[in-house]
MIPAZA-286397 format. One record per atom (N, C-alpha, C): x, y, z. Coordinates in steps of 0.1 Angstrom, whole numbers, padded with zeros to 4 digits, always signed. Example, Ala and Ser with C-alpha at 12.3 -4.5 7.8 and 13.67 -1.06 7.14 Angstrom:
2
+0132-0057+0078+0123-0045+0078+0132-0033+0078+0128-0022+0071+0137-0011+0071+0129+0000+0079
//
This chain:
381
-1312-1275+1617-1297-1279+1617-1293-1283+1631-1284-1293+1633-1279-1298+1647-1274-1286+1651-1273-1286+1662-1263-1278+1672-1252-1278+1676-1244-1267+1677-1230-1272+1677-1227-1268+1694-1218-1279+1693-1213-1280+1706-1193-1280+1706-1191-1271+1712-1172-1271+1717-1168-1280+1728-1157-1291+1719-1155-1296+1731-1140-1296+1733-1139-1296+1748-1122-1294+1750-1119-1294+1763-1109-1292+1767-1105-1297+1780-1113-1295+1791-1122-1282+1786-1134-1280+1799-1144-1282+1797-1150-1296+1790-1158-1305+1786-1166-1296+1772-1177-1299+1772-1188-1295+1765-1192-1283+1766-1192-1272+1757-1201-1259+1760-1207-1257+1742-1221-1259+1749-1231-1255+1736-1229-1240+1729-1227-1239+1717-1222-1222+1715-1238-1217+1711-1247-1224+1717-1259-1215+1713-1264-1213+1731-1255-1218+1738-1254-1211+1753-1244-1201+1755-1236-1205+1748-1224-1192+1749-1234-1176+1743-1240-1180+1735-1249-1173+1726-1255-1160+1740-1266-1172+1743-1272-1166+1753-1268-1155+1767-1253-1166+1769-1250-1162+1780-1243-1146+1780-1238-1141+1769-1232-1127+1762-1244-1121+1756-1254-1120+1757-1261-1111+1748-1264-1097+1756-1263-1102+1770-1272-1091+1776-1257-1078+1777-1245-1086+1771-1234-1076+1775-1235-1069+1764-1235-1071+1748-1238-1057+1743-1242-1048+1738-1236-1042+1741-1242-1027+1743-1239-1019+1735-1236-1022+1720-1233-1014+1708-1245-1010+1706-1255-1018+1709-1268-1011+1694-1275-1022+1691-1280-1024+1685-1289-1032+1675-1289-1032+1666-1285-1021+1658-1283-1015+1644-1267-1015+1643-1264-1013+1653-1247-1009+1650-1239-1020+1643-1236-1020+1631-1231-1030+1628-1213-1024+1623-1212-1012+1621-1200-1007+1620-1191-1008+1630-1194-1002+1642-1185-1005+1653-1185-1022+1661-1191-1025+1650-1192-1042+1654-1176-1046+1644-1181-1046+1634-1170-1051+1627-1154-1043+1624-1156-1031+1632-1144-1024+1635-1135-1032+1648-1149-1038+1655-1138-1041+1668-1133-1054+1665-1144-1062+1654-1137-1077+1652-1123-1079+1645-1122-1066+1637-1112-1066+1626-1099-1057+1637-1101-1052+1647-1096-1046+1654-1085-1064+1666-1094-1071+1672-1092-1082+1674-1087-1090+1670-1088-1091+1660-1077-1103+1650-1065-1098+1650-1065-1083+1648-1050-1074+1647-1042-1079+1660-1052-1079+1674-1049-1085+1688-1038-1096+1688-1050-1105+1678-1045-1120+1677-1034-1122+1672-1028-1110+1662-1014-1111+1651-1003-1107+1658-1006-1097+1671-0991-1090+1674-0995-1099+1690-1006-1100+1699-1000-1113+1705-0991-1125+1699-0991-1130+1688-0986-1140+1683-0969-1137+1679-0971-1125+1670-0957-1120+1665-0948-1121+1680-0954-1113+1693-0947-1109+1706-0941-1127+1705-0949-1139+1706-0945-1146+1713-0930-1155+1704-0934-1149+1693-0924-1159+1681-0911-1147+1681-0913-1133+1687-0900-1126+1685-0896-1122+1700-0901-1129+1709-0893-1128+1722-0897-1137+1732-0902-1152+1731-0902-1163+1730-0908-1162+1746-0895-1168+1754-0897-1170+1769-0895-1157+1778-0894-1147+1765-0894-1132+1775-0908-1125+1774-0919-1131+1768-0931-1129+1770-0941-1142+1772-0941-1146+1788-0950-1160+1789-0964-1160+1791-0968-1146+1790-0978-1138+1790-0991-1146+1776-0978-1149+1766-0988-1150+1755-1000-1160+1753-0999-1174+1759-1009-1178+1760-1024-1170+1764-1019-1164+1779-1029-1160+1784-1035-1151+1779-1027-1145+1766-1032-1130+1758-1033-1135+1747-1033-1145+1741-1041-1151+1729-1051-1156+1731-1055-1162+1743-1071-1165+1745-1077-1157+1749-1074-1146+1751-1084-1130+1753-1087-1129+1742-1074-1126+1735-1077-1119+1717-1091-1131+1710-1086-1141+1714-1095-1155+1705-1107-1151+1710-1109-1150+1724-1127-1148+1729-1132-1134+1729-1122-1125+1726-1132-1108+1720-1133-1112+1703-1123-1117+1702-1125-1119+1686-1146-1129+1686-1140-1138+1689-1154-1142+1689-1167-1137+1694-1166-1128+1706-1178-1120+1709-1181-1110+1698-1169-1103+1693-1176-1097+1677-1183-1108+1668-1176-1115+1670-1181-1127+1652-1195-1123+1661-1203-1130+1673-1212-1136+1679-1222-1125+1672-1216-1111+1680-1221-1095+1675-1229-1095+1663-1217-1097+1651-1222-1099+1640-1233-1103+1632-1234-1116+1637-1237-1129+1634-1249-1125+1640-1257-1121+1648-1267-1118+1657-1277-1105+1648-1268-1094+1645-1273-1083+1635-1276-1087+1625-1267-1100+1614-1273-1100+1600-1285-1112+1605-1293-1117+1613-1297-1131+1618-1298-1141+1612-1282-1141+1617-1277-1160+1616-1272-1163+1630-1275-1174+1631-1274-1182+1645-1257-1186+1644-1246-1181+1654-1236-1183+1652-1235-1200+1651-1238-1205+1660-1238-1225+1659-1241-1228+1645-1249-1223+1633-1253-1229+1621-1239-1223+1613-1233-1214+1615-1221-1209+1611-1211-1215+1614-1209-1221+1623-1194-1227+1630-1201-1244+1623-1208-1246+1627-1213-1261+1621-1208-1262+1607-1217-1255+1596-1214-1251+1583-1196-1248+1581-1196-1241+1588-1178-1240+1583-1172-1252+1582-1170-1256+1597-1169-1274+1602-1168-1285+1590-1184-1283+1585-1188-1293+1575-1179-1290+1564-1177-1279+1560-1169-1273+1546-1154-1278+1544-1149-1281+1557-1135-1278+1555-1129-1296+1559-1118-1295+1558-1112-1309+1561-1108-1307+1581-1118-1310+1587-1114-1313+1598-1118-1330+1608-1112-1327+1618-1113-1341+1627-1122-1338+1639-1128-1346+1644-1136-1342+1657-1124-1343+1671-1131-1333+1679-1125-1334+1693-1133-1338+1704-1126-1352+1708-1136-1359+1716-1146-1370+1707-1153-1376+1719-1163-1384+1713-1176-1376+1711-1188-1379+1705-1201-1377+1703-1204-1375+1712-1214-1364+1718-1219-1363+1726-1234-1364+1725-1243-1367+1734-1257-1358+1736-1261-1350+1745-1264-1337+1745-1269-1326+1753-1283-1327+1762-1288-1335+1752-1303-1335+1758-1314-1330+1750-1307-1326+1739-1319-1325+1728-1312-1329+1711-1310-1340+1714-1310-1350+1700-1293-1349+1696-1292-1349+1685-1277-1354+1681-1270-1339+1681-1260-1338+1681-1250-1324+1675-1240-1327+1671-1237-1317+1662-1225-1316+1653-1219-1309+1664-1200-1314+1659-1196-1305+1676-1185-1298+1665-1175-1287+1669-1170-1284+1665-1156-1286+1661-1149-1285+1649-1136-1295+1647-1127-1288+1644-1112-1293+1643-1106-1290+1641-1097-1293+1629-1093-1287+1619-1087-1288+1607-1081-1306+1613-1079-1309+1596-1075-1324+1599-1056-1328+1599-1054-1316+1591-1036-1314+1586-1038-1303+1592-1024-1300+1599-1021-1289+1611-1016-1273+1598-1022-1269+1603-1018-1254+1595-1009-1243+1603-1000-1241+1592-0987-1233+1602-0998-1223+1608-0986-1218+1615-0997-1206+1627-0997-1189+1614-0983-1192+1611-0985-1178+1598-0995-1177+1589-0993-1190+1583-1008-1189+1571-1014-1191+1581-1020-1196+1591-1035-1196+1595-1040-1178+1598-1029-1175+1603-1033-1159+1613-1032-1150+1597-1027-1150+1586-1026-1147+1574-1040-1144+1568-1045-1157+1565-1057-1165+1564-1070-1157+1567-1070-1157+1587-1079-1150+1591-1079-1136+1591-1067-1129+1588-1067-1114+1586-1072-1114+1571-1070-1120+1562-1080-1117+1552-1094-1121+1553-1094-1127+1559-1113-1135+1559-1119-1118+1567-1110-1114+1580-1116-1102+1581-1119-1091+1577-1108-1090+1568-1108-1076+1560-1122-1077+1549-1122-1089+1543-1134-1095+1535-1147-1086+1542-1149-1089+1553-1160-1084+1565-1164-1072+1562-1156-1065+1561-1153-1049+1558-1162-1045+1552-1174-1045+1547-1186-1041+1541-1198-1038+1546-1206-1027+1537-1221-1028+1542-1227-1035+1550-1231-1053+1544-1241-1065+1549-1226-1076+1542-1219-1073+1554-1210-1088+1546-1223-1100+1543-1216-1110+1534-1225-1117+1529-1222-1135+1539-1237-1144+1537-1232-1153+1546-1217-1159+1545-1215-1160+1528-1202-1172+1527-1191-1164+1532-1190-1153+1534-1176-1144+1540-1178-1148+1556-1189-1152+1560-1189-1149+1578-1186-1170+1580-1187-1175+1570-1185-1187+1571-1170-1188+1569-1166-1181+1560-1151-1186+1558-1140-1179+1569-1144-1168+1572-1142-1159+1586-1145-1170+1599-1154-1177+1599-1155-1189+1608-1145-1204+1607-1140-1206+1597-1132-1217+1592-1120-1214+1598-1116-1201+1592-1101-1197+1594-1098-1191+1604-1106-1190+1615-1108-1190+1630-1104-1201+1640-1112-1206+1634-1106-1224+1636-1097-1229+1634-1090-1229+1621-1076-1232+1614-1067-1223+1623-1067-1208+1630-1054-1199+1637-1061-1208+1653-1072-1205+1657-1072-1216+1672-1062-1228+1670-1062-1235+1663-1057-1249+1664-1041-1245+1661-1038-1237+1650-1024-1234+1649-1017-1227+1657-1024-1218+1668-1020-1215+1682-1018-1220+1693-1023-1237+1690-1024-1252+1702-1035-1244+1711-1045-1238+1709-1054-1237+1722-1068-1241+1722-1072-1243+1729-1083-1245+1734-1100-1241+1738-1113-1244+1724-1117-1235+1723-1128-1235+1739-1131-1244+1740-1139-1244+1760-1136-1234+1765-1118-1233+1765-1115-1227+1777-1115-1212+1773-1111-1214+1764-1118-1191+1755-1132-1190+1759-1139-1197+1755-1155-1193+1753-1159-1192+1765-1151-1205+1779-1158-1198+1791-1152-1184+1799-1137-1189+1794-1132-1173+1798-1139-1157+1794-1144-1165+1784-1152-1147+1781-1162-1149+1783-1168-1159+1785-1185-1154+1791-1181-1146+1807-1170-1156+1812-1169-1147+1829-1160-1131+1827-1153-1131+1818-1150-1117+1813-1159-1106+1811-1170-1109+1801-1175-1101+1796-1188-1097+1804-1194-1109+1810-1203-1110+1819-1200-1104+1832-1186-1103+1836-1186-1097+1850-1179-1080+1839-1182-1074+1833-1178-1061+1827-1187-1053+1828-1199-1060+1821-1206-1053+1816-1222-1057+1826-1220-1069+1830-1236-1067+1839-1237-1066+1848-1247-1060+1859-1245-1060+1869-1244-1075+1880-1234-1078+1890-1234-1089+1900-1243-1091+1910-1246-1105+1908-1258-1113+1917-1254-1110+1928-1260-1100+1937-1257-1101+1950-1250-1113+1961-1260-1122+1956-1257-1138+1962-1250-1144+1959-1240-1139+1948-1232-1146+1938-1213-1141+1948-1215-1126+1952-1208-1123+1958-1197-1126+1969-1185-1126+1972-1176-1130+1981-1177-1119+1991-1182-1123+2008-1180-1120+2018-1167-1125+2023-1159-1118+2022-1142-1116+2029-1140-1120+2045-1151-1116+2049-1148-1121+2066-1161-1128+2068-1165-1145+2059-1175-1145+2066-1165-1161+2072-1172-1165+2084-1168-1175+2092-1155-1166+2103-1154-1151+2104-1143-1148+2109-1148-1144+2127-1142-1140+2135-1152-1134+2149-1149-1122+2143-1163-1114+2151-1166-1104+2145-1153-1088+2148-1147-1091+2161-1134-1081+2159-1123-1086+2149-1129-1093+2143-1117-1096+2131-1127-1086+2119-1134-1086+2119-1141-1085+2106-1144-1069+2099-1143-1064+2092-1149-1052+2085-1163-1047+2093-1166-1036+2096-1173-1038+2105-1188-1033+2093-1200-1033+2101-1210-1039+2092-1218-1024+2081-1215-1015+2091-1218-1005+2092-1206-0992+2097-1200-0982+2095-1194-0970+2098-1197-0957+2096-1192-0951+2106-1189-0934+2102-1176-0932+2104-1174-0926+2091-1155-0924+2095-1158-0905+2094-1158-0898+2101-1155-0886+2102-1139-0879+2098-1140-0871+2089-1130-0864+2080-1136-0846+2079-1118-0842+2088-1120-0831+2093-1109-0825+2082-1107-0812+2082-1094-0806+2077-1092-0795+2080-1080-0796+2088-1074-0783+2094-1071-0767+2089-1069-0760+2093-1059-0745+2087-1043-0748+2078-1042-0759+2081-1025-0763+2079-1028-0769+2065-1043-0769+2063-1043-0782+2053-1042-0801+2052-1039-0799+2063-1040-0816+2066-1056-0818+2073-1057-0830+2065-1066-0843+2072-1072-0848+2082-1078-0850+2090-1077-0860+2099-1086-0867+2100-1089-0879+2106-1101-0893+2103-1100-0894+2120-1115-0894+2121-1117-0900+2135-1130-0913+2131-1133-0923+2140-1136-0937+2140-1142-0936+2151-1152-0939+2154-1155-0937+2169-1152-0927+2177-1149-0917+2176-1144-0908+2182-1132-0909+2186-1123-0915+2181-1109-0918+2178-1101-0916+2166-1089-0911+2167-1083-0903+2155-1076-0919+2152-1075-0920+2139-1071-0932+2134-1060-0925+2120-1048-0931+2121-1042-0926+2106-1037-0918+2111-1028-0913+2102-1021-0901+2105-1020-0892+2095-1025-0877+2099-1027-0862+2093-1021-0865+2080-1031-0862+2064-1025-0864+2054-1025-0850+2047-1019-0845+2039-1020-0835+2030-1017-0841+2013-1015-0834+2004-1015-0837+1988-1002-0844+1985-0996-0840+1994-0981-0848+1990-0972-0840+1981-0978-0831+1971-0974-0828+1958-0980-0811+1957-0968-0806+1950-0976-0793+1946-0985-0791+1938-0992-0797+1931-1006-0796+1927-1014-0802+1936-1026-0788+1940-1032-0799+1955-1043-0802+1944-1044-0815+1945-1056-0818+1937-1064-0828+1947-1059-0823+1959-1072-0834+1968-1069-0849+1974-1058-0856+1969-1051-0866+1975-1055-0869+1990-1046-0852+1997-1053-0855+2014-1066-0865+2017-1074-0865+2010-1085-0870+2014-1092-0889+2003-1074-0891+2001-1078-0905+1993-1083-0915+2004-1085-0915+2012-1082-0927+2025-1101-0931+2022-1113-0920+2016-1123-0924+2012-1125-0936+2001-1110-0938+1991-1112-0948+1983-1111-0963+1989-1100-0963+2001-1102-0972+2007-1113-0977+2015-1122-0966+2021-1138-0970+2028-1141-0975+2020-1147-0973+2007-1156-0976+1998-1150-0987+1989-1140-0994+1990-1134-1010+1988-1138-1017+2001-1138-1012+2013-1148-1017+2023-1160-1028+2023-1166-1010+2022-1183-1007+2020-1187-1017+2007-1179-1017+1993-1184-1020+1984-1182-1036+1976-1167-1032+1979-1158-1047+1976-1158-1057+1990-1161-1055+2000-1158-1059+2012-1143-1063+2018-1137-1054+2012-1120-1057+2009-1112-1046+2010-1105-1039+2021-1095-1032+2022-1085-1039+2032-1071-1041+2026-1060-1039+2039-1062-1027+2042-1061-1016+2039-1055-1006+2043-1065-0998+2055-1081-1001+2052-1090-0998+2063-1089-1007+2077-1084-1021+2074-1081-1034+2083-1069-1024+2093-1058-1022+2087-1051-1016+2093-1050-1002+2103-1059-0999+2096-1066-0986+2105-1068-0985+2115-1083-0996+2117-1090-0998+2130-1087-1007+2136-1073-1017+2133-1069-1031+2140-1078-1041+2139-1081-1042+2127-1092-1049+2126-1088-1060+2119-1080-1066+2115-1068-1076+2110-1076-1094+2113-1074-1100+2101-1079-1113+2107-1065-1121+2110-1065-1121+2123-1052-1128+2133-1055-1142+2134-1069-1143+2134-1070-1156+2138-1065-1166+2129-1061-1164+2114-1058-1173+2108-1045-1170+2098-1034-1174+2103-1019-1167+2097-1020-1164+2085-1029-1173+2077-1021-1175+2063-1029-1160+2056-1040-1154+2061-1053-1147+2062-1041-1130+2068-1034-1132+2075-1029-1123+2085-1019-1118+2073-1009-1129+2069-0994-1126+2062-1001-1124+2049-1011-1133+2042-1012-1131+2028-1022-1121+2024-1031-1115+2034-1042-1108+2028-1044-1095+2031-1041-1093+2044-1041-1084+2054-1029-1072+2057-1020-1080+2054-1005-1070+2065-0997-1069+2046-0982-1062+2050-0978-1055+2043-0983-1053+2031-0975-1064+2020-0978-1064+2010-0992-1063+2004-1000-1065+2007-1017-1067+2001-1019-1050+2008-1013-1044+2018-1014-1026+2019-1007-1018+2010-0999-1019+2006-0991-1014+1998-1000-1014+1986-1003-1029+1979-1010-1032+1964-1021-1022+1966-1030-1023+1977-1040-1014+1978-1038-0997+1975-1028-0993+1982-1022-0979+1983-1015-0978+1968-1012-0991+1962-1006-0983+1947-1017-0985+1940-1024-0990+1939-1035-0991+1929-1045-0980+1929-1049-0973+1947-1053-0961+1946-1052-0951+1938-1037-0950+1937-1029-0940+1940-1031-0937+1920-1023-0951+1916-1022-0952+1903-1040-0951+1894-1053-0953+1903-1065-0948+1897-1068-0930+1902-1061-0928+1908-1061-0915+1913-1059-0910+1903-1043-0912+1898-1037-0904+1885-1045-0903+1873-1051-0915+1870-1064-0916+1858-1075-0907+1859-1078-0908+1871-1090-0901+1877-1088-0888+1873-1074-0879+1878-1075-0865+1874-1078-0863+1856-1074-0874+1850-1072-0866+1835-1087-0865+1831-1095-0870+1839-1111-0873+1836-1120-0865+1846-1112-0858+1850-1125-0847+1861-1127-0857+1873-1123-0865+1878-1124-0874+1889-1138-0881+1886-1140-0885+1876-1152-0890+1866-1164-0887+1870-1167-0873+1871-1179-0864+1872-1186-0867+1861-1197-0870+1862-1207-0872+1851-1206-0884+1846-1198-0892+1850-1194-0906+1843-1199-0917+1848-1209-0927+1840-1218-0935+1846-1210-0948+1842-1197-0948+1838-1191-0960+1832-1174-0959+1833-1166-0968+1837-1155-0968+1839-1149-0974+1822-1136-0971+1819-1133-0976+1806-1127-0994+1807-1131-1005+1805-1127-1017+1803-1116-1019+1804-1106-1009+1796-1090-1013+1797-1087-1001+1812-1092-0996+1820-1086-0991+1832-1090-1005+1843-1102-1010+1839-1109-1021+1848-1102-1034+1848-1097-1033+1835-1089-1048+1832-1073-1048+1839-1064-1038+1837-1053-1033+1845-1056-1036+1864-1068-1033+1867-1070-1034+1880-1071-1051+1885-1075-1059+1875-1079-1073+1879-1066-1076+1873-1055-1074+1868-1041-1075+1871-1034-1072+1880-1036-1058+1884-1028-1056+1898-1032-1064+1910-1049-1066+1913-1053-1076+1925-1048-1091+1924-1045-1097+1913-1041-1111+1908-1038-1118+1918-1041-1127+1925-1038-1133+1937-1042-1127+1952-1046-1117+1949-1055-1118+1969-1069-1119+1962-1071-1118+1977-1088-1125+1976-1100-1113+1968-1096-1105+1965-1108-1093+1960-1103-1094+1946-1095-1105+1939-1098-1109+1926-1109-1116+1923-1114-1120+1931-1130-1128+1929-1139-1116+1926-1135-1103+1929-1151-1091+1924-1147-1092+1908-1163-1093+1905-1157-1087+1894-1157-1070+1888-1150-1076+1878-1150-1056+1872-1164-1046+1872-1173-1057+1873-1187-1043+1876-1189-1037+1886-1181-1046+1898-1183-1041+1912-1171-1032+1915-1165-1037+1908-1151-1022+1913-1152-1012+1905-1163-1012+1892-1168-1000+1884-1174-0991+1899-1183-1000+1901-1194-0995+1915-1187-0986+1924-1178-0996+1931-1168-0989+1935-1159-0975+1936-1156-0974+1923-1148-0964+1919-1159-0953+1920-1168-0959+1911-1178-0944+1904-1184-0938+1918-1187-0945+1926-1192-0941+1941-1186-0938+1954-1172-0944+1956-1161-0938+1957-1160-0924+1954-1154-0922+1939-1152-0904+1936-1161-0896+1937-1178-0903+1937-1186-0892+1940-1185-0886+1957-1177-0898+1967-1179-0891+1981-1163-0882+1981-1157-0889+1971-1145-0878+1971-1148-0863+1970-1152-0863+1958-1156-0849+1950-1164-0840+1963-1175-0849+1966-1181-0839+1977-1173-0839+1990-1160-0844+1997-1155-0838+2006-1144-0829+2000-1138-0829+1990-1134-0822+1985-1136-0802+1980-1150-0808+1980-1156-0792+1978-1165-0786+1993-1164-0797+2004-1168-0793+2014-1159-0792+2030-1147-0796+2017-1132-0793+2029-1136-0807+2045-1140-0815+2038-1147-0826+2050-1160-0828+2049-1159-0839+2059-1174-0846+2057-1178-0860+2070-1181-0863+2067-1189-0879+2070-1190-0888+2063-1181-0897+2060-1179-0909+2052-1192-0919+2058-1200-0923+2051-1209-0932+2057-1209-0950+2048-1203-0958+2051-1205-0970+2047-1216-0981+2056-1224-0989+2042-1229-1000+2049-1225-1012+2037-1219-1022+2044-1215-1034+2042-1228-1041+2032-1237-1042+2039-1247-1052+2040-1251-1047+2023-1256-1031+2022-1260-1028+2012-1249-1027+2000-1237-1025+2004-1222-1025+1992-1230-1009+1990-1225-1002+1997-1226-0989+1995-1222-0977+2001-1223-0967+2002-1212-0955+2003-1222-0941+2005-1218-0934+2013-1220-0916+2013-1217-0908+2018-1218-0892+2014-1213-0882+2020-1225-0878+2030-1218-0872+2044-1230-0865+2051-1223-0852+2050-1231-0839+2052-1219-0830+2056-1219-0827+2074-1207-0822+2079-1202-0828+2092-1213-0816+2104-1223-0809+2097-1233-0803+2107-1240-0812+2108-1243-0822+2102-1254-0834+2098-1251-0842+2118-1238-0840+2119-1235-0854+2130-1234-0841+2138-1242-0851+2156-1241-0843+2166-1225-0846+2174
//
């Protein structure tokens, strides 16, 4: 059978690359086909109350585009799921649907480079957005079985197509959005793929390559950080009558450093600020971008306690990771992706946890490696 190809504003993407490019993210199982079709039918639900939000509070949620192409591209990484377990090639499914129904092509014909393709279409008479999203909540619920059968995962594929189009969107731009979604969640990042924050900067601008931040704590309870044998910051304690260890958050910012290559709030520390270039100074560096840092801490901090400061936890949860690439939205350490601020976090709390239980320590960061540790403070002469 030809190959299908999506075409749309961001040209051509083969869905038997889309295929490829998502496989290695999941991580249900191989067998799991229940929590497969729990989360597809779970998704479409996505798709109904993004849609409802935008039709019952119109220009007071402008959000919804950008939250109906999420819902559209998890919805489809389950179909993909699916579609992979019972083995059927999702492209002979979207083709077949395509062929079934009354639709129009988008775009001209293409060739990929290996012979003709069927591309994928869109209904040919516009279907309201209620019946369409109607439509697909039944084609899902259909799903709802042992070994759904092929004609249910075909008509679940049609009426997918019929709510895309009656939503006005665009399927390119879903399919690539979730390959960089799902791909920076769940796999680990290409080293080389990575953003160096200060590179082209002089080097007293820059994060430095290597540290030891020394963290002491007094009789009083408070903090202190020395840097070279310099006290930097000023004496912290919990803030709050539950001491649950706060005094000693200033580790979360090393390790956005060390890991992300990205703290204001460590920049500020050691005067280490890139001056040389304003827009770098006002937008990235000074107030505002320290503050976002210090609330976002603050506000994974509060997560962090309900979870043991994720002791034993080899994995952060997707919707705490996803909230985080919200709050960064516009400075420059929205380019990591979510595996690296998983990294982050989980290696982060592990140098927490141990100055925590050792009333201080030795923060040790290296840049080069994106990495992090505890020494304890007899270790340094």
């Amino acid at each position: 059978m030809a190959a299908a190809v999506i075409e749309g504003l961001g040209g051509s993407v083969p869905l038997s690359d889309y295929v490829a490019q998502i496989e290695g993210t999941d991580v249900l199982g191989p067998d799991s086909l229940q929590p497969v079709l729990l989360g597809l039918y779970g998704e479409v639900g996505g798709i109904m109350s993004a849609s409802k939000k935008n039709v019952r509070e119109g220009a007071a949620f402008p959000g919804f585009r950008k939250a109906a192409e999420e819902e559209f591209g998890d919805t489809l990484w389950y179909f993909a799921a699916l579609c992979r377990r019972l083995g059927y090639a999702l492209e002979d499914i979207f083709s077949e649907a395509s062929a079934n129904g009354a639709y129009k092509r988008i775009g001209a014909a293409s060739d990929y480079g290996h012979g003709a393709l069927a591309h994928i279409l869109v209904p040919e008479k516009a279907v309201h957005l209620d019946t369409a999203l109607f439509d697909l909540g039944r084609s899902a619920s259909a799903l709802l079985q042992a070994t759904p059968p092929r004609d249910e995962l075909l008509g679940f594929a049609g009426h997918y197509l019929q709510a895309l189009s009656g939503a006005g969107l665009d399927f390119s731009t879903i399919v690539r959005s979730n390959i960089r979604k799902t791909r920076g969640a769940f796999l680990p990042p290409n080293p080389t793929e990575l953003c160096d924050f200060d590179e082209g900067f002089l080097p007293e601008e820059q994060l430095p390559q290597q540290f030891r931040i020394k963290v002491s704590q007094r009789a009083s309870g408070r903090t202190y950080l020395q840097w070279n044998d310099v006290f930097i910051g000023d004496p912290l304690t919990d803030n709050i009558a539950d001491r649950d260890g706060y005094r000693f958050h200033d580790v979360f910012h090393f390790a956005h450093a060390a890991i992300l290559h990205w703290s204001p709030v460590m920049r500020a520390l050691i005067k280490q600020k890139r001056k040389s270039k304003k827009e770098y100074d006002e937008e990235q560096d000074s107030g505002r971008a320290i503050v976002v840092e210090e609330g976002l801490t603050a506000w994974i901090f509060s997560r962090a306690k309900e979870l043991n400061f994720f002791e034993d936890q080899t994995r952060i949860s997707f919707g705490l990771l996803k909230t985080i690439s919200e709050f960064v939205a516009g400075y420059e350490v929205s380019k990591c992706p979510p595996k690296l601020w998983e990294r982050a976090i989980l290696d982060g709390y592990k140098v927490f946890r141990q100055l925590h239980d050792a009333e201080g320590g030795w923060i040790v960061g290296d840049r080069a490696a994106r990495a992090i540790r505890f020494e304890p403070l007899e270790e340094q002469a």
